[in-house]
ZAVOLO-373696 format. One line per field, with one value per atom (N, C-alpha, C, O): residue number from 1; chain; atom name; x, y, z. Coordinates in steps of 0.1 Angstrom, whole numbers, always signed. Atoms other than C-alpha are relative to their C-alpha. Example, Ala and Ser with C-alpha at 12.3 -4.5 7.8 and 13.67 -1.06 7.14 Angstrom:
<sites>
nr <- (1; 1; 1; 1; 2; 2; 2; 2) $
kette <- (A; A; A; A; A; A; A; A) $
atom <- (N; CA; C; O; N; CA; C; O) $
east <- (+9; +123; +9; +19; -9; +137; -8; -3) $
north <- (-12; -45; +12; +12; -11; -11; +11; +22) $
up <- (+0; +78; +0; +7; +0; +71; +8; +9) $
</sites>
This chain:
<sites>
nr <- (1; 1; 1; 1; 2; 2; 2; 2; 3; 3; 3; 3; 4; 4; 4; 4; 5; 5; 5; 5; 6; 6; 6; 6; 7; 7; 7; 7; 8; 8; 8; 8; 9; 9; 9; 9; 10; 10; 10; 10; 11; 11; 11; 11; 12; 12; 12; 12; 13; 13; 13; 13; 14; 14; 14; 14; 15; 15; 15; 15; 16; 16; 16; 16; 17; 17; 17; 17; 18; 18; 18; 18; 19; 19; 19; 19; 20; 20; 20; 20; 21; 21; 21; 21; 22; 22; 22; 22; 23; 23; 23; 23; 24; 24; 24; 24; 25; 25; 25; 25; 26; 26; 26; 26; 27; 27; 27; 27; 28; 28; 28; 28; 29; 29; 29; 29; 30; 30; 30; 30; 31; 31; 31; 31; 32; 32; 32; 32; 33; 33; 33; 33; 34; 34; 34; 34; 35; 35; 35; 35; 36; 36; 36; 36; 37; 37; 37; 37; 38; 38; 38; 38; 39; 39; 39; 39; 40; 40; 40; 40; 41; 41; 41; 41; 42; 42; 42; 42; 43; 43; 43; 43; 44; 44; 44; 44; 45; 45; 45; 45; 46; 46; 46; 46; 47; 47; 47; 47; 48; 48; 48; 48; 49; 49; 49; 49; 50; 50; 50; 50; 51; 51; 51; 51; 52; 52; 52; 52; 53; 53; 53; 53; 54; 54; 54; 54; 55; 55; 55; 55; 56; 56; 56; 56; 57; 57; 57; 57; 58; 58; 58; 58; 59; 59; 59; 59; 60; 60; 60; 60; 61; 61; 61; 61; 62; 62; 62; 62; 63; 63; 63; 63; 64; 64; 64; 64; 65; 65; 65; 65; 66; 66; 66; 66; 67; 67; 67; 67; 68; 68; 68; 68; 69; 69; 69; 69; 70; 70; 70; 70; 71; 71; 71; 71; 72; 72; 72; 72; 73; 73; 73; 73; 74; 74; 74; 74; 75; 75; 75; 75; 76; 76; 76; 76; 77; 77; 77; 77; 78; 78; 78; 78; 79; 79; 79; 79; 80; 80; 80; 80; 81; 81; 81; 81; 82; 82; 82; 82; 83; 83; 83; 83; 84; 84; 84; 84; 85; 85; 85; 85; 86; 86; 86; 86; 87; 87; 87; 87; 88; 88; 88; 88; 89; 89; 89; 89; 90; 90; 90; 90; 91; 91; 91; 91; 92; 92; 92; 92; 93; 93; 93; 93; 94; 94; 94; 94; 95; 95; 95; 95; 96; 96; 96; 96; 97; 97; 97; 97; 98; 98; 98; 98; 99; 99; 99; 99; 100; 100; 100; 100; 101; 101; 101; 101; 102; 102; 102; 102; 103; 103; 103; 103; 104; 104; 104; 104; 105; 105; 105; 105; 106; 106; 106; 106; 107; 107; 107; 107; 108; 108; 108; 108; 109; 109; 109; 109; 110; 110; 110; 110; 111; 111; 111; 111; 112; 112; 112; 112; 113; 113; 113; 113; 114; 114; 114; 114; 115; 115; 115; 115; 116; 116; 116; 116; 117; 117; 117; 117; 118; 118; 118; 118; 119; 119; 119; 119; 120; 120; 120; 120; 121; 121; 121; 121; 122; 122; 122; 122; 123; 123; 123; 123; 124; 124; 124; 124; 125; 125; 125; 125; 126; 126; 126; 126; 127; 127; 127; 127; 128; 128; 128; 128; 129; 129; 129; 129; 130; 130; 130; 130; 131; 131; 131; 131; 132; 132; 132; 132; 133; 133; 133; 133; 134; 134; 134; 134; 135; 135; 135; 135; 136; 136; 136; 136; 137; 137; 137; 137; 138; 138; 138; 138; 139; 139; 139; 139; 140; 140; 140; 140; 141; 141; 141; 141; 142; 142; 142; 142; 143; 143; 143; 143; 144; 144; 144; 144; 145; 145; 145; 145; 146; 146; 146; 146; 147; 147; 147; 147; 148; 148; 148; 148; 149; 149; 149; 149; 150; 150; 150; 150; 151; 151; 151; 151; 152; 152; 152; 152; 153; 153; 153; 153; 154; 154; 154; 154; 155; 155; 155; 155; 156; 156; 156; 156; 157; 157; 157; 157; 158; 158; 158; 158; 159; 159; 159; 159; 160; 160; 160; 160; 161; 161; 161; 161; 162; 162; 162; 162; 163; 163; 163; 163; 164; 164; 164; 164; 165; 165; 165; 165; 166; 166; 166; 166; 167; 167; 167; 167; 168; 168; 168; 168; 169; 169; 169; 169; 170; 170; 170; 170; 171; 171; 171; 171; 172; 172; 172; 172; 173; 173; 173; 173; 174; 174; 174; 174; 175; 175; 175; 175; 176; 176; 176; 176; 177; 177; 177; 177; 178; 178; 178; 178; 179; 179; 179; 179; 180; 180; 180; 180; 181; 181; 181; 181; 182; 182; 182; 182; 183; 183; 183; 183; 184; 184; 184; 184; 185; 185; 185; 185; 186; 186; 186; 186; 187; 187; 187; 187; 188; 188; 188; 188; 189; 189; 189; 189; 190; 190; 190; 190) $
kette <- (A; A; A; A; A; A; A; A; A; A; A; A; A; A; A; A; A; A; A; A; A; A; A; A; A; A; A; A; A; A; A; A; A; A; A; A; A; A; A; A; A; A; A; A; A; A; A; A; A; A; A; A; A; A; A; A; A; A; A; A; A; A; A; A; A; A; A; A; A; A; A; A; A; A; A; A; A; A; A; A; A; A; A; A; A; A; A; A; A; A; A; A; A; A; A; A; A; A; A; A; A; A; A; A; A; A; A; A; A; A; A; A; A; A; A; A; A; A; A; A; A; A; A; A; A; A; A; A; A; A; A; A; A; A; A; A; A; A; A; A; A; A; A; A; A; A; A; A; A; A; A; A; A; A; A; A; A; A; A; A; A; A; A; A; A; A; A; A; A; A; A; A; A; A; A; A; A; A; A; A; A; A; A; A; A; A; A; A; A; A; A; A; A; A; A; A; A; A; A; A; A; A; A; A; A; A; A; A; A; A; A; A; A; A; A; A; A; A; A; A; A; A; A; A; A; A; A; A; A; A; A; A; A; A; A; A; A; A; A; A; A; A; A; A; A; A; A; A; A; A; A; A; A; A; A; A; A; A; A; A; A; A; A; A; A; A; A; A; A; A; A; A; A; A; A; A; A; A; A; A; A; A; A; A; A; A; A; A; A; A; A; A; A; A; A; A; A; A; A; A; A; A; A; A; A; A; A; A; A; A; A; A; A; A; A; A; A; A; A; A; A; A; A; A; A; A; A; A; A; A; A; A; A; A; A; A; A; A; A; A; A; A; A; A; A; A; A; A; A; A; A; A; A; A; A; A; A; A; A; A; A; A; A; A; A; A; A; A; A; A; A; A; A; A; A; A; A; A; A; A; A; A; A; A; A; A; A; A; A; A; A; A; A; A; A; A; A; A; A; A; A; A; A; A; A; A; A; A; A; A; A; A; A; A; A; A; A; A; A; A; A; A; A; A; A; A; A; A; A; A; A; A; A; A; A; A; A; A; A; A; A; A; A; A; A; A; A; A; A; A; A; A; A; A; A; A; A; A; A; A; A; A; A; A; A; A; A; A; A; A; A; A; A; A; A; A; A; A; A; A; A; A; A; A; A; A; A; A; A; A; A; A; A; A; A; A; A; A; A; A; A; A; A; A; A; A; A; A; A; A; A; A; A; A; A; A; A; A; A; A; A; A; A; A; A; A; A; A; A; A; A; A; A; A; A; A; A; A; A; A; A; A; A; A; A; A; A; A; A; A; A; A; A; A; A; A; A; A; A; A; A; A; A; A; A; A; A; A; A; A; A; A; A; A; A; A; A; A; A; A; A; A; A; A; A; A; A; A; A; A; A; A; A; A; A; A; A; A; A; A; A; A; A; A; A; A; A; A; A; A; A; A; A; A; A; A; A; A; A; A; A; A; A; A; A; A; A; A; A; A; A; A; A; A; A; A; A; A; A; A; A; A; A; A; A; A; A; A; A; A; A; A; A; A; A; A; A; A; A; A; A; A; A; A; A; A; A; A; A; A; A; A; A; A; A; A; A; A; A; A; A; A; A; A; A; A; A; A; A; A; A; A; A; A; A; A; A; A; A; A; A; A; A; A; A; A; A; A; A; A; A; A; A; A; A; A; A; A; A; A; A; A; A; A; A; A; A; A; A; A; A; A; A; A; A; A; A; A; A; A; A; A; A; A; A; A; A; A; A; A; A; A; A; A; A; A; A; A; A; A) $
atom <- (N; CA; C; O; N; CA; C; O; N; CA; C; O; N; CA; C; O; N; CA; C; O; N; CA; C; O; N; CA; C; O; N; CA; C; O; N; CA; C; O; N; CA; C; O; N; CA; C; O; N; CA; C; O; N; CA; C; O; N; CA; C; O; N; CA; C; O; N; CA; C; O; N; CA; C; O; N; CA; C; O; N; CA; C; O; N; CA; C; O; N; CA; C; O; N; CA; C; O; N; CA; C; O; N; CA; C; O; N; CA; C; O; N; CA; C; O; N; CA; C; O; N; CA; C; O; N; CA; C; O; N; CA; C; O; N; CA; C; O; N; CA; C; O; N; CA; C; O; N; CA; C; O; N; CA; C; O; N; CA; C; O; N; CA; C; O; N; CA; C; O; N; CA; C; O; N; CA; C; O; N; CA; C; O; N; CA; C; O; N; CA; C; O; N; CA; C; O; N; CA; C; O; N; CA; C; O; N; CA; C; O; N; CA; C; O; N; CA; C; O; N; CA; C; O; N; CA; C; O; N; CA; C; O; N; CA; C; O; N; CA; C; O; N; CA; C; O; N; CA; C; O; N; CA; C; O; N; CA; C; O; N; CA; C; O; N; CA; C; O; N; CA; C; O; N; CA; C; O; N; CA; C; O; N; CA; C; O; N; CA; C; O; N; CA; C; O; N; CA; C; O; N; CA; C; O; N; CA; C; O; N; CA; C; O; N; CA; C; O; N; CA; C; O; N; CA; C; O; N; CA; C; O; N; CA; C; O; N; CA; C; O; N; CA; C; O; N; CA; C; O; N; CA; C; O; N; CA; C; O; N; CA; C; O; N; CA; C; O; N; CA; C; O; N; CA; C; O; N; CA; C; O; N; CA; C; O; N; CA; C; O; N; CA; C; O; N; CA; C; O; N; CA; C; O; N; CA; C; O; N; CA; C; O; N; CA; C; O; N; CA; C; O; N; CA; C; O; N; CA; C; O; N; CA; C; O; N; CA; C; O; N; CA; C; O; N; CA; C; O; N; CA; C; O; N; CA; C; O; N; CA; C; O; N; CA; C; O; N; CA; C; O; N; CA; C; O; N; CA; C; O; N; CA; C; O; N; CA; C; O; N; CA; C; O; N; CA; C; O; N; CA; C; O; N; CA; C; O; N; CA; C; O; N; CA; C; O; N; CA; C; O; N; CA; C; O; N; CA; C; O; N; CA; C; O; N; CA; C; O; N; CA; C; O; N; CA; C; O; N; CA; C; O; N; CA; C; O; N; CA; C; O; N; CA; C; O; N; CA; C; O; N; CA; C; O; N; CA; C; O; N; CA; C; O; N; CA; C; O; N; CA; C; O; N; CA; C; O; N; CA; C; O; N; CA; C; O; N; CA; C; O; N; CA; C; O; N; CA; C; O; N; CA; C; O; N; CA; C; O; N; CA; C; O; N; CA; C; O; N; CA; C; O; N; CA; C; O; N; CA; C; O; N; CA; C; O; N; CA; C; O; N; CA; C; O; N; CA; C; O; N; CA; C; O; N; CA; C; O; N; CA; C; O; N; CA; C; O; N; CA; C; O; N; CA; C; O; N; CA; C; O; N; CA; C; O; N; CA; C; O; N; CA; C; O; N; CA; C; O; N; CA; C; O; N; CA; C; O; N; CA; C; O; N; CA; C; O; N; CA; C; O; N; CA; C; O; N; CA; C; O; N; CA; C; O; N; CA; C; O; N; CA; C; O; N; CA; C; O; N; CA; C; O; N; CA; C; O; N; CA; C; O; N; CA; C; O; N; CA; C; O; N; CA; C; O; N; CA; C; O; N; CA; C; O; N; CA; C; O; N; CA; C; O; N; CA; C; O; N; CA; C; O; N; CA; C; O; N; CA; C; O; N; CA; C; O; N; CA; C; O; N; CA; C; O; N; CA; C; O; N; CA; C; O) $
east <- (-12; -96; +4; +16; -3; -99; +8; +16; -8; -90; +15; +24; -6; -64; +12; +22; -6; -46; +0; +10; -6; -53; +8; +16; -4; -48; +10; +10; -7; -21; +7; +14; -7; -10; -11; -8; +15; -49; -4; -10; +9; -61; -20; -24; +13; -101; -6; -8; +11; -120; -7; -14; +9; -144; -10; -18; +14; -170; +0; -11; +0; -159; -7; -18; +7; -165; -14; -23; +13; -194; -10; -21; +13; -210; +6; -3; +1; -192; -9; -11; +9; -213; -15; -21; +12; -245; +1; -10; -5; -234; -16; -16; +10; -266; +3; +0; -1; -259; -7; -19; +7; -262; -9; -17; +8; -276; +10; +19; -9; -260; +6; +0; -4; -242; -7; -11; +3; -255; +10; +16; -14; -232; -2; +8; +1; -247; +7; +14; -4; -241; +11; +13; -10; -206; +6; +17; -1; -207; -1; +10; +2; -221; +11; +15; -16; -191; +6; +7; -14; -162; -7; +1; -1; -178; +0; +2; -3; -178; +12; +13; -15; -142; +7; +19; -9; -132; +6; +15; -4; -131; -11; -23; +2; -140; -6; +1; +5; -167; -9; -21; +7; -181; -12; -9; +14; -214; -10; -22; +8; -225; -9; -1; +10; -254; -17; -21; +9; -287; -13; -18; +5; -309; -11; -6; +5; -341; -6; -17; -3; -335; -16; -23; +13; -372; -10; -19; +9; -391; +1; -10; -4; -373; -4; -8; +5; -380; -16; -21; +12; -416; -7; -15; +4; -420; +5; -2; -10; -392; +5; +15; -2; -395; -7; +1; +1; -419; +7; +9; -12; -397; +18; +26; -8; -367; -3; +6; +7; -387; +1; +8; -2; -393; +17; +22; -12; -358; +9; +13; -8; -338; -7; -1; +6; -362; -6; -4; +1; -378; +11; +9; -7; -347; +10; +12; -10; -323; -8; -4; +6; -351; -3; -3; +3; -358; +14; +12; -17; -320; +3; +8; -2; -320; -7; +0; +7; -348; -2; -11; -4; -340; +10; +9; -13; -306; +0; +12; +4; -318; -8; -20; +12; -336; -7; -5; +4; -358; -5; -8; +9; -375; +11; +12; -12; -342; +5; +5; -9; -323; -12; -9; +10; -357; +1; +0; -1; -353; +11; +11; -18; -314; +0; +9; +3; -328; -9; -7; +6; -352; +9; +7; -10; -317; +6; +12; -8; -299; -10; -4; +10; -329; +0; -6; +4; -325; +15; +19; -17; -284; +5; +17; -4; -281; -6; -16; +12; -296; +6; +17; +0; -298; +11; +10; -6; -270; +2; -1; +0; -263; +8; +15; -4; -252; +16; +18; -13; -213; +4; -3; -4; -194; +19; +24; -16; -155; +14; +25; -7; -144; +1; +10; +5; -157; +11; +20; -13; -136; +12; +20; -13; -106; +5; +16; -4; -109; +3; +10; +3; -114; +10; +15; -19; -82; +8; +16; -8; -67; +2; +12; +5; -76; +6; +6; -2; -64; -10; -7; +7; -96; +4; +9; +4; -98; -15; -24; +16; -132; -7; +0; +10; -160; -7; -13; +8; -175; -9; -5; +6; -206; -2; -5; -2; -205; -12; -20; +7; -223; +8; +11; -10; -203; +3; +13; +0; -215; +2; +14; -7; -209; +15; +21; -12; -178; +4; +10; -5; -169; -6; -1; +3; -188; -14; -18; +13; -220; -13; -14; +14; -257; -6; -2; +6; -277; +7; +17; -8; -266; +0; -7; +1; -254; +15; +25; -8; -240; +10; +10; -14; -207; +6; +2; -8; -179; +17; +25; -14; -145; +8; +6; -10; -121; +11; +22; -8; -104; +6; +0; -11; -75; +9; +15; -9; -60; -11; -22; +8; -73; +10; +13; -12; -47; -13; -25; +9; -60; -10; -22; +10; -74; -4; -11; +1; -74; -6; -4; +6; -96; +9; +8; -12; -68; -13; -20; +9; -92; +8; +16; +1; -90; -15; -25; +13; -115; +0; +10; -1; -124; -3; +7; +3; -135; -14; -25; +2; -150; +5; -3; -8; -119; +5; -2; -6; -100; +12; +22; -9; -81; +3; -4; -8; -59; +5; +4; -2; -46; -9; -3; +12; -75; +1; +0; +0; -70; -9; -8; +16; -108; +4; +6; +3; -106; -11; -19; +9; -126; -12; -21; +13; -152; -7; -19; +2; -155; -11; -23; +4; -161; -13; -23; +8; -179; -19; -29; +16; -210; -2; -10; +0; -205; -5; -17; +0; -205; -16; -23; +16; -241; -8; -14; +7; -259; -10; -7; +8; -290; +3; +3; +0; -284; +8; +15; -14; -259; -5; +3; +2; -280; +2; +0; -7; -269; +10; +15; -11; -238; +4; -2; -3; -222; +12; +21; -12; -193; +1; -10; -5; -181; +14; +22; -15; -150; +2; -7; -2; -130; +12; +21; -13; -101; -2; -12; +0; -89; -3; +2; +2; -103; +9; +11; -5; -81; +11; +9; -15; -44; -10; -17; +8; -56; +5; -2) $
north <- (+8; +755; +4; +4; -2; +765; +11; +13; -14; +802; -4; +1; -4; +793; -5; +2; +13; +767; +14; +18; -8; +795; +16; +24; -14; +825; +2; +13; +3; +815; +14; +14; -12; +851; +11; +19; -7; +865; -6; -17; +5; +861; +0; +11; -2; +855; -1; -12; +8; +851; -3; +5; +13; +830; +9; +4; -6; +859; +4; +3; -6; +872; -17; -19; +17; +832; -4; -5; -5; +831; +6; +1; -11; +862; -7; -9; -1; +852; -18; -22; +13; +814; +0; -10; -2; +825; -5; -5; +9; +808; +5; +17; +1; +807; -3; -15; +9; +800; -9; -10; +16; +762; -6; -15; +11; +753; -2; +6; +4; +738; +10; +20; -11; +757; -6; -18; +6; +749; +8; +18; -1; +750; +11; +14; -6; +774; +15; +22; -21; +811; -4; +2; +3; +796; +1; +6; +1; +791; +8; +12; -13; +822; +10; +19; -12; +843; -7; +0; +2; +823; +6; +13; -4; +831; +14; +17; -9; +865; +6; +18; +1; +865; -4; -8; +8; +852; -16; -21; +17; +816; -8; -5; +9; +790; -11; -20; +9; +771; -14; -11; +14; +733; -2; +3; +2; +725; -9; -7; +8; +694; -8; -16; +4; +680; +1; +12; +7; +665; +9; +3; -6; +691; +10; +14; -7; +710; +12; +12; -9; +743; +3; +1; -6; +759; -9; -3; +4; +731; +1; +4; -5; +734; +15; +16; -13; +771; -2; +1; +2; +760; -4; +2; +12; +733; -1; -2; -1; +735; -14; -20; +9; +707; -14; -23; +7; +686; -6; -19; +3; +684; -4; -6; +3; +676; -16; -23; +10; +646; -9; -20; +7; +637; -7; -18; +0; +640; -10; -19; +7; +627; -9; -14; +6; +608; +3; +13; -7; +609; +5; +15; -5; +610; +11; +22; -13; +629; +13; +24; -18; +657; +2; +13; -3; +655; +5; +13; -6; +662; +11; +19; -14; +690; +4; +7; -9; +705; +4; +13; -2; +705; +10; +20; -4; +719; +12; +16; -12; +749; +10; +7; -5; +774; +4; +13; +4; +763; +8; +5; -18; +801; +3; +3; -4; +811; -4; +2; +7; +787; -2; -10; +3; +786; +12; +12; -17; +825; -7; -9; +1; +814; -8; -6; +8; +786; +8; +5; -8; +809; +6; +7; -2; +824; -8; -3; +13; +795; -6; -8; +5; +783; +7; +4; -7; +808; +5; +13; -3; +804; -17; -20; +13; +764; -7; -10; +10; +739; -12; -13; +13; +704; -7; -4; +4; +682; -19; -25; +11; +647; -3; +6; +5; +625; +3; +2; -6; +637; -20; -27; +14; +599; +7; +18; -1; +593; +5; +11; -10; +603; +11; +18; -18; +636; +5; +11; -7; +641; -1; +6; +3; +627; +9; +14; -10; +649; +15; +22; -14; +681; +1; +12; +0; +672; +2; +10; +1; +666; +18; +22; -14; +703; +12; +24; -11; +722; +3; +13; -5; +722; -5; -16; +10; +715; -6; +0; +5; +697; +0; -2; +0; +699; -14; -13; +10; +667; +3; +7; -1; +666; -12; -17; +12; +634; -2; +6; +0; +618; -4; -15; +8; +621; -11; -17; +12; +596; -6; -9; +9; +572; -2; -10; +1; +582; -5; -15; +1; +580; -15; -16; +14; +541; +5; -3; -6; +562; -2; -1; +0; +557; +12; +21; -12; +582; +9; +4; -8; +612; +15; +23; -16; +642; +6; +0; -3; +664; +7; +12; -6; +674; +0; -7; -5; +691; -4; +2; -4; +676; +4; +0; -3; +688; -8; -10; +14; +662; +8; +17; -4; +671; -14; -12; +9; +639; -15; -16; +15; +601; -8; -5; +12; +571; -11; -10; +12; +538; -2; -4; +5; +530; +8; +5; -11; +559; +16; +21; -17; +597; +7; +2; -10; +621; +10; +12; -8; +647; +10; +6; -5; +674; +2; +7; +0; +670; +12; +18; -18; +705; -10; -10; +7; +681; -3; -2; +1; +673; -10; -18; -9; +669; +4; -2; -2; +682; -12; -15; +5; +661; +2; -2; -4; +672; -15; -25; +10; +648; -13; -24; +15; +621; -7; +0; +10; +585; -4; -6; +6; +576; -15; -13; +13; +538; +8; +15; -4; +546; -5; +0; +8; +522; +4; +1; -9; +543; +13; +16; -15; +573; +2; +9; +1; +564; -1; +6; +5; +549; +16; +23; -14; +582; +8; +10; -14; +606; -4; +5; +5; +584; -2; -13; -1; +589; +13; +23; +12; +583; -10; -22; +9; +568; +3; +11; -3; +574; +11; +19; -15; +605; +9; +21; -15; +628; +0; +7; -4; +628; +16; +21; -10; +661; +4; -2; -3; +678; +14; +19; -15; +716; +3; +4; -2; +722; +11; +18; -15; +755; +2; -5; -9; +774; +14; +19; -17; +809; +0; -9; +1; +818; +14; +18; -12; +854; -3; -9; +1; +857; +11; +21; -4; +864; +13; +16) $
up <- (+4; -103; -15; -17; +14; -142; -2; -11; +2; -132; +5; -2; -2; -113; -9; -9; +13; -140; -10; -15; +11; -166; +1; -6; -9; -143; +9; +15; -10; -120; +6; +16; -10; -111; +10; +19; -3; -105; +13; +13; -11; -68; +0; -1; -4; -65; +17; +22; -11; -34; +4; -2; -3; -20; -5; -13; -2; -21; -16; -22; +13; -58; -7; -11; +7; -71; +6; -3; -7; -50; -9; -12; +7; -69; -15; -24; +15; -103; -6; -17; +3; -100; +6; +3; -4; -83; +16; +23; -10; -54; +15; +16; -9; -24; +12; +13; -19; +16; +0; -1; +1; +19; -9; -7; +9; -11; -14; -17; +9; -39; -16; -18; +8; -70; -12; -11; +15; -107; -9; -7; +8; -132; -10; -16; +11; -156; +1; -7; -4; -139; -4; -15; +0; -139; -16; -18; +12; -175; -3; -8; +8; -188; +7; +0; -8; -163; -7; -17; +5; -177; -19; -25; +10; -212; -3; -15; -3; -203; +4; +0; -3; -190; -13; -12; +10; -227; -2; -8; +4; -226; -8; -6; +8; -249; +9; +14; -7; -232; -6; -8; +6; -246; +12; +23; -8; -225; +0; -1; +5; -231; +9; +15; -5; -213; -3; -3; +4; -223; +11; +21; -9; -204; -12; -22; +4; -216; +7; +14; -9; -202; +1; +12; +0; -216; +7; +13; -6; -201; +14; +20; -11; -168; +7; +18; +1; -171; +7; +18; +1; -178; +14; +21; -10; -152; +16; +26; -12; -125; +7; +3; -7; -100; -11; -16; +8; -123; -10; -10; +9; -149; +4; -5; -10; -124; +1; -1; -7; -113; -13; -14; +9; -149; -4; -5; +6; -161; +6; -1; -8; -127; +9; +18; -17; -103; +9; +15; -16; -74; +9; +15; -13; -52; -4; +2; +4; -73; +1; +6; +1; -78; +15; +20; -13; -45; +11; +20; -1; -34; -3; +5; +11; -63; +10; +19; -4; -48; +13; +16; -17; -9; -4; +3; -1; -20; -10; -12; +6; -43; -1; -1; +7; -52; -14; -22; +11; -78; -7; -18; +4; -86; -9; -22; +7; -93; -11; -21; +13; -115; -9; -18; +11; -137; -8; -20; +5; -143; -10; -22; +9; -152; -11; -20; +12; -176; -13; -24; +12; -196; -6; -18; +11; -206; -2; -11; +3; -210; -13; -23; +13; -235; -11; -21; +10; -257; -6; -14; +10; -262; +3; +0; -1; -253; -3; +3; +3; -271; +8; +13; -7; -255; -10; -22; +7; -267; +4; +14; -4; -268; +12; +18; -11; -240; -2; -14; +1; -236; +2; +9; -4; -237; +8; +9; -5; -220; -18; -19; +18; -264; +1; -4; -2; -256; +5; +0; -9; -225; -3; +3; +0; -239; -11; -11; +13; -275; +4; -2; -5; -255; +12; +16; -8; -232; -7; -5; +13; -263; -7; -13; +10; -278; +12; +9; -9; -245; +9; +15; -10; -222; +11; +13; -15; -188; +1; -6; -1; -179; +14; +24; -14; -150; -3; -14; +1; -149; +18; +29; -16; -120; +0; -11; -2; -105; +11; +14; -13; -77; +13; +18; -9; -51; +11; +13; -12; -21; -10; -8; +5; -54; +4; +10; +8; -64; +15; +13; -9; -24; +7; +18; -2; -17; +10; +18; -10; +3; -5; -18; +10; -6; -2; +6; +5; -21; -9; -14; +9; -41; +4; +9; -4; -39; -14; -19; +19; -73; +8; +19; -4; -71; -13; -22; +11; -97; +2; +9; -2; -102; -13; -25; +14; -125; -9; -4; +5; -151; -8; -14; +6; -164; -12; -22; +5; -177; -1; +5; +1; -188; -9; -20; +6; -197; +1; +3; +7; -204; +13; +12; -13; -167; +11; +21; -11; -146; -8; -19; +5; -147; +9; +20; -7; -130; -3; -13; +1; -114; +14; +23; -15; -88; +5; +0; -7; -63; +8; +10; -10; -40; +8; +14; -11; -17; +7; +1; -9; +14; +5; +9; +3; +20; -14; -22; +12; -11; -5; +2; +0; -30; -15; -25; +9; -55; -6; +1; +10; -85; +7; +10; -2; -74; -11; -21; +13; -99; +7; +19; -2; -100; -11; -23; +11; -119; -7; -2; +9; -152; +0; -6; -4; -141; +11; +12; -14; -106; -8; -7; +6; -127; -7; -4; +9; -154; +14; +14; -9; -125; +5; +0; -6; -105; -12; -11; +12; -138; -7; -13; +7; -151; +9; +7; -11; -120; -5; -10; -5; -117; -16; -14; +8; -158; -8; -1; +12; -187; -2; -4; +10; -201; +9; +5; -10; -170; -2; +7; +2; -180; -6; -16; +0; -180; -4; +1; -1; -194; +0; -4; -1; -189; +1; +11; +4; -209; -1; -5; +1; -208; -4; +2; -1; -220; -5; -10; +3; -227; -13; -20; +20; -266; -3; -14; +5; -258; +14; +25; -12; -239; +15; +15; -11; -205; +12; +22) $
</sites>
């Protein structure tokens, strides 16, 4: 969504985004590959999330467990491969430091500044379902009561108004310190 908002004349497809996010058959995406490709493509990436990559590295699932839970890690770790993204955190540790909890100021300064944002949410929340499952939508906009997001779906739903109170529970799943932000724009004409 970010390429095509800043890229709108560049086709990608499914298999190039795929390879440029690490992307796995049936198991979930993590947001970092993603990050380090658009910073490679020249964009200005913000990355704020409360995560310690080197112990993750270290630990994997343990440290999962600590951080998110029994069920969240247990979610994570059905829906990944945990070998892998530990390799991708040993570089991640050694160019991301852990940052504070990202709040709705964050998202709104960095709208303000020209990013677009990834927030990961939970989506059976955000959708009235139990349990969890991480999901990425893209916020573009925030007025006094509503988050204007595009959702990719299951189905897709383009300009989605989440109530800020919707969002907010969704976006602090399983508690306020998972909160996530992943802001992006071009830092060179593209």
């Amino acid at each position: 969504m970010i390429l095509r908002f800043f890229r709108p004349h560049e086709k990608y497809s499914w298999k190039q985004l795929d390879k440029m996010t690490a992307k796995k058959d049936g198991l979930w995406t993590w947001a970092w590959h993603g990050v380090l490709e658009m910073k490679n493509q020249g964009f200005e990436v913000v990355f704020m999330q409360q995560f310690d990559y080197k112990r993750f590295a270290e630990t994997g699932e343990a440290y999962l467990k600590e951080r998110f839970g029994e069920e969240t890690a247990a979610a994570i770790v059905k829906n990944s491969d945990i070998p892998f993204e530990q390799e991708a955190a040993k570089t991640l540790s050694e160019m991301i430091e852990p940052t504070q909890v990202p709040t709705l100021a964050d998202l709104k300064r960095l709208l303000a500044e020209g990013y677009l944002a990834i927030c990961n949410v939970n989506s059976n929340l955000l959708n009235g379902q139990e349990g969890f499952s991480g999901h990425f939508v893209l916020v573009f906009e925030i007025d006094e009561t509503t988050v204007h997001a595009h959702d990719p779906g299951h189905p897709p739903a383009p300009n989605r108004q989440i109530p800020i109170e919707s969002f907010e529970k969704a976006w602090a799943f399983p508690n306020e310190s998972d909160k996530t932000i992943i802001a992006m724009k071009p830092n060179r004409p593209a």
